[in-house]
C-alpha positions, 0 to 999 in steps of 0.5 A: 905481279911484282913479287914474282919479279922479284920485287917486294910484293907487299910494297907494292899491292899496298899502292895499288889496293883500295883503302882498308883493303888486307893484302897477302902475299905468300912464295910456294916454290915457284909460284907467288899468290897475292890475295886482297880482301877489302870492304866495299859498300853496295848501292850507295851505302843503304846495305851493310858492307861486303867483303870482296876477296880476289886471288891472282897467281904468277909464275916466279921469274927465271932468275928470281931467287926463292924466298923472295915476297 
């Protein structure tokens, strides 16, 4: 994940996520958390929409300071 590289996180789940999609990234310690919500249709379009949510985690970096998201 970009964030525990010390990039900006949100930046960069915001290119990769699918549209409307809602994406947060939080610093705890030594550890970044990127969760993405997004609404995706089912067969075709004939039900109602689902939300799909997914949770990754990385360790931050050697040498990344703390705070960083």
């Amino acid at each position: 994940m970009a964030a525990a590289r010390g990039e900006d996180g949100s930046a960069a789940a915001g290119r990769a996520a699918p549209p409307a999609a809602e994406v947060s990234v939080s610093v705890d310690g030594g550890r970044v958390r990127a969760t993405v919500r997004a609404p995706v249709r089912t067969l075709g379009g004939r039900l109602p929409r689902i939300t799909v949510v997914a949770t990754a985690v990385a360790a931050v970096e050697p040498g990344v300071a703390e705070g960083h998201s």
